[in-house]
C-alpha positions as CSV (number, residue, x, y, z in Angstrom):
1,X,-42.1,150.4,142.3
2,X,-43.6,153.3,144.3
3,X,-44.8,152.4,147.4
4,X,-46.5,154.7,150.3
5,X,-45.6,154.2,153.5
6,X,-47.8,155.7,156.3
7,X,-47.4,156.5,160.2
8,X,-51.2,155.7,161.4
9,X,-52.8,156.3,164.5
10,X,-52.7,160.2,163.9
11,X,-56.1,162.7,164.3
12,X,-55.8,165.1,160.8
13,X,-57.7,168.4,161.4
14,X,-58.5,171.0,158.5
15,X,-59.6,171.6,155.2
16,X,-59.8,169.7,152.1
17,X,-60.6,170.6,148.7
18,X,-61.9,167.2,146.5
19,X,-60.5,167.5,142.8
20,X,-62.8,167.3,139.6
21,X,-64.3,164.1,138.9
22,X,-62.5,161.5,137.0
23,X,-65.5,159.5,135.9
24,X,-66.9,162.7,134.4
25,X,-63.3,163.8,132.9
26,X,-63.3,160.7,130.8
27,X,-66.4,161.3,129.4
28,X,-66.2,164.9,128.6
29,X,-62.8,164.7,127.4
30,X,-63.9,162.0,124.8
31,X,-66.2,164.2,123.8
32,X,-64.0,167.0,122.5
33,X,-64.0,165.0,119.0
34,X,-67.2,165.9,118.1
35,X,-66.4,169.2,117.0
36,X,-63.6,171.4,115.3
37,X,-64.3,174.1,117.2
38,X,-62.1,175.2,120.3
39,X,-63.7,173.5,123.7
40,X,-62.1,174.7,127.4
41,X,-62.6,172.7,130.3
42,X,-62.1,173.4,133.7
43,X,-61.2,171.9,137.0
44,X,-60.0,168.6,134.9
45,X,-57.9,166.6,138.0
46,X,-54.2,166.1,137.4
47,X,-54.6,162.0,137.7
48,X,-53.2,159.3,135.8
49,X,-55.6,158.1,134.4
50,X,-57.3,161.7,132.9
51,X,-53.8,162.3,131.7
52,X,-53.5,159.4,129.6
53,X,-56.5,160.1,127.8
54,X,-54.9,163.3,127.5
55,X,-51.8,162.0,125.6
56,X,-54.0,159.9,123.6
57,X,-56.2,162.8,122.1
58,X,-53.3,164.5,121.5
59,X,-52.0,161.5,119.3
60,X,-55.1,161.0,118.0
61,X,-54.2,164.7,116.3
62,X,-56.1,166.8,118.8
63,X,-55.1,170.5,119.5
64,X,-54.5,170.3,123.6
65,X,-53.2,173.7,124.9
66,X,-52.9,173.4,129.2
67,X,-54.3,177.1,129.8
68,X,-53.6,176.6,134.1
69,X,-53.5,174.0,136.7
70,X,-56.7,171.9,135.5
71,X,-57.5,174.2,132.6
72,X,-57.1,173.1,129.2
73,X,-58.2,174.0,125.5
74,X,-59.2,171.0,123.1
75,X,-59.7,171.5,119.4
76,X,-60.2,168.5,117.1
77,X,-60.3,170.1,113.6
78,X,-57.2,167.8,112.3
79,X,-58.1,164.8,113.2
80,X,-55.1,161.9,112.4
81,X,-57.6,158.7,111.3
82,X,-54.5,156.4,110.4
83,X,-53.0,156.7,113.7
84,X,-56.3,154.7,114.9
85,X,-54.9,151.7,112.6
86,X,-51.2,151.6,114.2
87,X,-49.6,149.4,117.0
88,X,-49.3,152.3,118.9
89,X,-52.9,153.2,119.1
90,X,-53.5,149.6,120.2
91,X,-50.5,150.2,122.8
92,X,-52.3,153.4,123.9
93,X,-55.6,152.3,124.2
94,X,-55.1,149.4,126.0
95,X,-54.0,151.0,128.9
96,X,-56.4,152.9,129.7
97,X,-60.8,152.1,130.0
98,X,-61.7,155.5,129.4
99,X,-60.3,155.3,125.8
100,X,-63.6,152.8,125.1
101,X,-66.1,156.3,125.2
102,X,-63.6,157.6,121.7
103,X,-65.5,155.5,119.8
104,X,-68.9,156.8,119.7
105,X,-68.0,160.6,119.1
106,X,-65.6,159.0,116.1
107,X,-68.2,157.0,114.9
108,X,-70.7,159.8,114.0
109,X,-68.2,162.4,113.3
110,X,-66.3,160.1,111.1
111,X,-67.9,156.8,110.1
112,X,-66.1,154.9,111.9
113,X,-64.6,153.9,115.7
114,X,-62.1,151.5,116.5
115,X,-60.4,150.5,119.9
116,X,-58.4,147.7,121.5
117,X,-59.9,145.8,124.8
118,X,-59.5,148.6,127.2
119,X,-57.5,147.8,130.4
120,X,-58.2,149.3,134.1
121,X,-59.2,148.2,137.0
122,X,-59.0,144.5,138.4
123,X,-61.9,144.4,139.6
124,X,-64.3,141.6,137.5
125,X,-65.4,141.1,134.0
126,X,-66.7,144.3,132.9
127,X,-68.9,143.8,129.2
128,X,-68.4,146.5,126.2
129,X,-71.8,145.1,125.2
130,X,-74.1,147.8,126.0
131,X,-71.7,150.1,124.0
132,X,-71.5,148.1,120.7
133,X,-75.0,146.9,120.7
134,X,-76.4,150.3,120.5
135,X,-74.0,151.5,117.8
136,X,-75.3,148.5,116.0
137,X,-78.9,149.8,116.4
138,X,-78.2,153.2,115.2
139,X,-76.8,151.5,111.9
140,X,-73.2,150.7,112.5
141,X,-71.4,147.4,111.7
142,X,-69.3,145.5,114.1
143,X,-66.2,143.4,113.9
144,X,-63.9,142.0,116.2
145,X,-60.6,140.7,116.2
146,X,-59.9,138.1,118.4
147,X,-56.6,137.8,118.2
148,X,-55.6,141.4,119.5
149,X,-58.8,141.9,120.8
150,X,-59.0,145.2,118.3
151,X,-63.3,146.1,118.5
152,X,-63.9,148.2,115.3
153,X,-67.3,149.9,114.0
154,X,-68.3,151.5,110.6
155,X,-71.3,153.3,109.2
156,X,-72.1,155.7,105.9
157,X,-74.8,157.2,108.1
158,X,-76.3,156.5,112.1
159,X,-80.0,156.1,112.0
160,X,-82.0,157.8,114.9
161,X,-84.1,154.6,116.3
162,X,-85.4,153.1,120.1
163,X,-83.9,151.3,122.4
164,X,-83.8,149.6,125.9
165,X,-80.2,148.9,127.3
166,X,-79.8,146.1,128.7
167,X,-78.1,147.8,131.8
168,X,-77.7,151.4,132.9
169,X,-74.0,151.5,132.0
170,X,-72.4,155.0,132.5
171,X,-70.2,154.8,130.8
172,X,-72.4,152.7,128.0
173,X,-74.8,155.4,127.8
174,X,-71.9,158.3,127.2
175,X,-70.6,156.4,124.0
176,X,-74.5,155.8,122.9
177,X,-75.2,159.5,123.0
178,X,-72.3,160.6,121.6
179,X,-73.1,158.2,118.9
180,X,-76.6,159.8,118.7
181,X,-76.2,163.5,118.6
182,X,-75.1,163.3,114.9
183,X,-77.5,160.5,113.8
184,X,-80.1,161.1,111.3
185,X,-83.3,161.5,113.0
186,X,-84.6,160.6,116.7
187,X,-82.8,158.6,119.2
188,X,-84.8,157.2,122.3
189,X,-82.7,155.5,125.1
190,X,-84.5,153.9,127.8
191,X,-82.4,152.4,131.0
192,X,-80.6,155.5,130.7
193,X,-77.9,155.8,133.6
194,X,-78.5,159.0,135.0
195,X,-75.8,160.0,137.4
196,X,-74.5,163.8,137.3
197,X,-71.5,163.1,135.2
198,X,-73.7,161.8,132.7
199,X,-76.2,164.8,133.1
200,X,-73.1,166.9,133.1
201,X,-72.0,165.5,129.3
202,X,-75.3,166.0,128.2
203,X,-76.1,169.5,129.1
204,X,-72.7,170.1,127.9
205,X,-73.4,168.7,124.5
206,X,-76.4,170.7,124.2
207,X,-74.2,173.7,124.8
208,X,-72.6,172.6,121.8
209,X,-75.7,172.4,119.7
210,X,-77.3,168.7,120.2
211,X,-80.8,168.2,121.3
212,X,-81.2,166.1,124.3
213,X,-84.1,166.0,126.5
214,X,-85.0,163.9,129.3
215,X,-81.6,164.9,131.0
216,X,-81.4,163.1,134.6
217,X,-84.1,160.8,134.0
218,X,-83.4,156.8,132.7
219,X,-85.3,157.9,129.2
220,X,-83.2,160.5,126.9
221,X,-84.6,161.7,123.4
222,X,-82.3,162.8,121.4
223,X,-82.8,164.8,118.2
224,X,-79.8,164.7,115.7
225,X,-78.2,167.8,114.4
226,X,-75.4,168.0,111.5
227,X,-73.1,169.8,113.6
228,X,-71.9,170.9,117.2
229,X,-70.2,174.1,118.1
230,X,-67.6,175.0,120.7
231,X,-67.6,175.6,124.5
232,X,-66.7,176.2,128.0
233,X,-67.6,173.7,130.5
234,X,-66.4,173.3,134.3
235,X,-66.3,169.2,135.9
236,X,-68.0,168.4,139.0
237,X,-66.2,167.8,141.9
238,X,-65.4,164.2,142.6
239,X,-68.3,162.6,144.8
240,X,-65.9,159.6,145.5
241,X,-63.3,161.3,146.8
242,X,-65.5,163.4,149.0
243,X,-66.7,159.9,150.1
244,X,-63.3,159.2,151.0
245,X,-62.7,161.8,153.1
246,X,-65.7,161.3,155.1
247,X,-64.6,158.1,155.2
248,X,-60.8,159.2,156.4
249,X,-62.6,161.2,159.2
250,X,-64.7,159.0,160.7
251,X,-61.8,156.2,161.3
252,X,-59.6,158.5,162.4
253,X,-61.8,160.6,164.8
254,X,-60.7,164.0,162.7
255,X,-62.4,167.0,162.6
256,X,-62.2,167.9,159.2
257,X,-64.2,170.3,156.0
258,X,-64.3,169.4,152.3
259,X,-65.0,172.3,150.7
260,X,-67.5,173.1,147.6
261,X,-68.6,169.4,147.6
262,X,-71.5,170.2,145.2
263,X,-74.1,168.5,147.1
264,X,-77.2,168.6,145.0
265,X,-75.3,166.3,143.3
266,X,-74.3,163.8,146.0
267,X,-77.4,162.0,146.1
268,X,-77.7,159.2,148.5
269,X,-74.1,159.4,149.4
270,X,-74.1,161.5,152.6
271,X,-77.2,159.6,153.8
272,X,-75.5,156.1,153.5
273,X,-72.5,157.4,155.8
274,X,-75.2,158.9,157.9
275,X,-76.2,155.4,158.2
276,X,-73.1,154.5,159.8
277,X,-73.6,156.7,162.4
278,X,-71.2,159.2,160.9
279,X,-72.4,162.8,161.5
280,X,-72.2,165.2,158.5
281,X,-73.1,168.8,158.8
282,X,-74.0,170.7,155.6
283,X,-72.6,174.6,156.1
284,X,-73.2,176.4,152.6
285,X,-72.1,174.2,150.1
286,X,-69.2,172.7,152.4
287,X,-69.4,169.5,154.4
288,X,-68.1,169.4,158.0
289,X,-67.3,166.5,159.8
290,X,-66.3,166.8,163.7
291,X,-64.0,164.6,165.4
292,X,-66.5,161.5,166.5
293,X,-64.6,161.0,170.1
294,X,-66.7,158.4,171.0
295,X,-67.1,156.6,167.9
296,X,-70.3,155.5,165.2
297,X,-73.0,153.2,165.7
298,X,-74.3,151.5,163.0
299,X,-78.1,152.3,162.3
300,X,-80.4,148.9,161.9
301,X,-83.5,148.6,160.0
302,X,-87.0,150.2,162.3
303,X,-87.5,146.5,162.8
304,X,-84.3,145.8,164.5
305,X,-82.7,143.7,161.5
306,X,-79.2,144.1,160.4
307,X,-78.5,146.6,157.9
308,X,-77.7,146.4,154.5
309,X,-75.7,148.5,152.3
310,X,-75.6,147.6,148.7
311,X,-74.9,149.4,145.5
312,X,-77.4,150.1,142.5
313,X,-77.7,152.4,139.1
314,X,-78.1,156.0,140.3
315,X,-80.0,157.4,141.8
316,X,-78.6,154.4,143.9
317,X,-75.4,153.8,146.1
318,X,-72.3,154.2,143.6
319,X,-70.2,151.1,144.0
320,X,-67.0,152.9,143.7
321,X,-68.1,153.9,147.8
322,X,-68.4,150.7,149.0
323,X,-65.1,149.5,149.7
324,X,-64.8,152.5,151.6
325,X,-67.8,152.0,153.7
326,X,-66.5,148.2,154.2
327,X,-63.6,150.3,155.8
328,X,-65.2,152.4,158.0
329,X,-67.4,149.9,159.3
330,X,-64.7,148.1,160.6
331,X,-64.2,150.3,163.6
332,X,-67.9,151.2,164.0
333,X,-70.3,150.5,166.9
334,X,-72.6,147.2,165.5
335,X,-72.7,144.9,162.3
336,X,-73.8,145.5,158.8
337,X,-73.5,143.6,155.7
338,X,-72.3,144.5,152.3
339,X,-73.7,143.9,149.2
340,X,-71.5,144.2,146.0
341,X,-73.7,143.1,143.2
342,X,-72.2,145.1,140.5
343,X,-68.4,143.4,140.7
344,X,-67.7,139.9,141.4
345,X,-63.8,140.9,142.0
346,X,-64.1,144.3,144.4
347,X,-64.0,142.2,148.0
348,X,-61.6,140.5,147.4
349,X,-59.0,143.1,149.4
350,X,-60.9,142.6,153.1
351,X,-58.3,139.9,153.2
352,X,-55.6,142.5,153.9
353,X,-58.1,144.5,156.5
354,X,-58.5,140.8,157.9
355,X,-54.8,140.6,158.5
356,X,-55.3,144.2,159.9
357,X,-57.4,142.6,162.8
358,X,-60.5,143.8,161.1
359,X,-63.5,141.3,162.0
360,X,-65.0,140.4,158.9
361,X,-66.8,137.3,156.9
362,X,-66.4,137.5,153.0
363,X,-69.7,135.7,152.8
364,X,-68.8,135.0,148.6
365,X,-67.5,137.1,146.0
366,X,-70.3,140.0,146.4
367,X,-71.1,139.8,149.9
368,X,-68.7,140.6,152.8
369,X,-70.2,140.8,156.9
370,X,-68.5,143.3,158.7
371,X,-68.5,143.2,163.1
372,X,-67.0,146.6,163.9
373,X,-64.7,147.0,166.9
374,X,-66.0,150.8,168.3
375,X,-62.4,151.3,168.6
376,X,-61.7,148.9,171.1
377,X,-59.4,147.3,169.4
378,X,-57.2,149.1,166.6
379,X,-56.0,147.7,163.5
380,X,-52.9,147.0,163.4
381,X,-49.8,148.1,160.5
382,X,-49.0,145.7,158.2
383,X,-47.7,145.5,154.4
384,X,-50.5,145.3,151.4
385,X,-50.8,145.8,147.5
386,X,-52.9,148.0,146.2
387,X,-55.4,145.7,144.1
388,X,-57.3,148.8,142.3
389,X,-57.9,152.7,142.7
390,X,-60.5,151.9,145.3
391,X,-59.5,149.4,147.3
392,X,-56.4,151.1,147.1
393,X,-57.7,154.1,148.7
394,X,-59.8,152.2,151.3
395,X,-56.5,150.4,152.7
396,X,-55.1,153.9,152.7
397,X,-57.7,154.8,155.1
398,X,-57.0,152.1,157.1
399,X,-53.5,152.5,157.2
400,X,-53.9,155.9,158.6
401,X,-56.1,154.5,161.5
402,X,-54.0,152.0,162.3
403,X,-51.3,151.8,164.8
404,X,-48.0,151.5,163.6
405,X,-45.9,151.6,160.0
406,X,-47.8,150.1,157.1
407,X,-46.2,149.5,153.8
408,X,-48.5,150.3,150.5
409,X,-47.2,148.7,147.5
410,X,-48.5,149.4,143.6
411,X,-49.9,152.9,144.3
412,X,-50.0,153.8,140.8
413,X,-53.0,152.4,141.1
414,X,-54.0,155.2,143.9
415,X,-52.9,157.6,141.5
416,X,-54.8,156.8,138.8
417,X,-57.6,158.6,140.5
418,X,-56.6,160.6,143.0
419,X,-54.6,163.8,142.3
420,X,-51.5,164.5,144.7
421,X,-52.9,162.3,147.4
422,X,-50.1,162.3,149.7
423,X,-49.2,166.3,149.7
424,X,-53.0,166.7,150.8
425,X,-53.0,164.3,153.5
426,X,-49.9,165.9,155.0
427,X,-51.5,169.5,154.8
428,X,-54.3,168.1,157.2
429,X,-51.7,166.4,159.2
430,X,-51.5,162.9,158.1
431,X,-48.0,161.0,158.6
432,X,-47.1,159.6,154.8
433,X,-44.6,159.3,152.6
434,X,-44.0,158.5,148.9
435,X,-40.7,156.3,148.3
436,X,-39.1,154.3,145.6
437,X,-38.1,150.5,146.4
């Protein structure tokens, strides 16, 4: 088992460059199947997770050619249908949620999309409804297997048609498109998610050929082609790891600058932290964050109430942030509550930041009221499991601010979405190291 363990208690100072965007990789990667013509994608991140999906394309009888660190070439003109029926696809598939957004570009390229109950995060249920039920409205049958929990869908033809999702799933909405760009006719998806990887996939697609308008707005119309082409497209960088490192700089009172942070496509993010009393200076397309000597207060409402932070669909507050903000409220000046609607699993870590000597109430599964301690008090080192990529990251943080040794165990879950985490911490001075036990 690979376990971090981590001197805290330590200002970092420097620069930091975030990677490319995992939620956005697993969507564009997926999406390499709709063609036979050569696709190159740049500034992939060299994470777990995106590798896996990697393997599996490759399986699947992909063409994968690694052109430079985060560069690769994708070309899906041999595509191995039978390997889709093996225990080794199941194997394969399972271990990775990502592998669920294959089954819309197979679906309309070939007629017919199959995939075993993706794995992933602990973090709650997490449905595969939105996905199925709009493959079923463009024309597509459904079975299901219940033994191996083996989802399968077939159609002759997709059929162009309305309809309202029942939630704006990201990664719900990436399969339905994918689905769509080959169907017969007009597609019209209303509840649309609408967060930049999605925008990303879709101007990407239309690169290709496809006809999608309405592009970062919860209502696409798609017009359906017989084809798509080949060509170049470069990922985002990661919003929640630039969240993190705000996050990292705050509770360890560092001076530090995340470089090319992209931030007309942050949204609401640097606002929320703002919120916290963090300050976050925009210089050209960097974000700089000085050392906060005397602490963060925490903003309340103009009517003196507590604050809430809560997540929502974008253009609201990604909940892949707020285990992080739980974090960094711990040591801030004030109270604020946190509102988790979206996962009825994700709180359940402030038990280890409890045992840190963080001062929290997990109010129920979604809702968690954090006192912060302005630094008067640290946390202190202890030894914790890293429950999921997020969490995992978040008691990272803490560990670093803390005084003493902690002990991190399961960090494969950290590096399922974060790309050589420890080497960059110690370039900005952080005190970690990776062992076996």
């Amino acid at each position: 088992m690979k376990t971090f363990k981590i001197e805290g208690g330590h200002q970092l100072k420097g620069a930091i460059q975030p990677q490319g965007a995992k939620n956005e990789a697993l969507q564009i990667l997926c999406a390499v199947i709709l063609s036979p013509e050569k696709i190159t994608i740049h500034n992939i991140p060299d994470i777990i997770d995106v590798n896996k999906l990697i393997v599996l394309l490759g399986k699947l009888g992909v063409k994968v050619e690694k052109l430079a660190k985060g560069s690769y070439s994708f070309q899906a003109d041999e595509i191995n249908l039978e390997y889709l029926e093996t225990e080794a696809f199941k194997v394969d598939g399972r271990g990775l949620r990502g592998s669920i957004m294959i089954v819309g570009p197979l679906l309309a390229r070939f007629g017919k999309g199959y995939i075993p109950k993706p794995g992933g995060d602990k973090i709650g249920r997490r449905r595969l409804d939105t996905h199925f039920e709009g493959f079923i409205k463009l024309g597509a049958n459904f079975r299901y297997n219940r033994e191996d929990h083996f989802y399968g869908v077939e159609a002759k033809e997709l059929k162009g048609t309305y309809m309202l999702l029942d939630e704006a799933s990201v990664t719900g909405t990436a399969n339905i498109v994918m689905a769509a760009v080959l169907a017969t006719g007009t597609t019209t998806i209303y509840n649309a998610a609408c967060e930049p990887y999605l925008q990303q996939l879709c101007k990407m697609l239309n690169r290709m050929g496809a006809k999608i308008s309405g592009i970062g707005s919860n209502m696409l119309t798609i017009e359906g082609v017989n084809s798509l082409g080949g060509t170049e497209h470069t990922m985002l960088p990661d919003m929640i790891e630039i969240g993190s490192w705000i996050g990292l700089a705050a509770m360890t009172k560092s001076e530090l600058t995340i470089k090319n942070v992209s931030w007309d496509d942050l949204g609401v993010i640097p606002n929320v932290f703002r919120k916290l009393g963090i300050t976050i200076e925009r210089k050209g397309d960097d974000i700089f964050i000085p050392a906060h000597s005397d602490g963060y207060e925490i903003q309340n409402y103009i009517d003196g109430s507590i604050l809430t932070i809560s997540d929502a669909p974008w253009p609201g507050f990604t909940p892949d942030l707020l285990s992080i903000i739980l974090v960094v409220a711990t040591q801030a000046r004030g109270s604020v509550l946190i509102h988790q609607k979206m996962f009825e699993s994700r709180l359940f870590f402030v038990d280890k930041l409890i045992d840190m000597g963080a001062k929290i109430i997990l109010c129920d599964p979604h809702r968690a009221s954090v006192i912060g301690h302005d630094f008067k008090s640290s946390l202190k080192a202890t030894t914790m499991t890293s429950p999921d990529i997020r969490a995992g990251v978040s008691l990272l943080i803490a560990a670093l601010s803390a005084k003493g040794t902690s002990t991190i165990h399961n960090i494969e879950q950290i590096d399922r979405g974060y790309e050589n985490i420890d080497d960059r911490l110690r370039a900005i001075g952080a005190k970690i190291e990776r062992v076996e036990l």
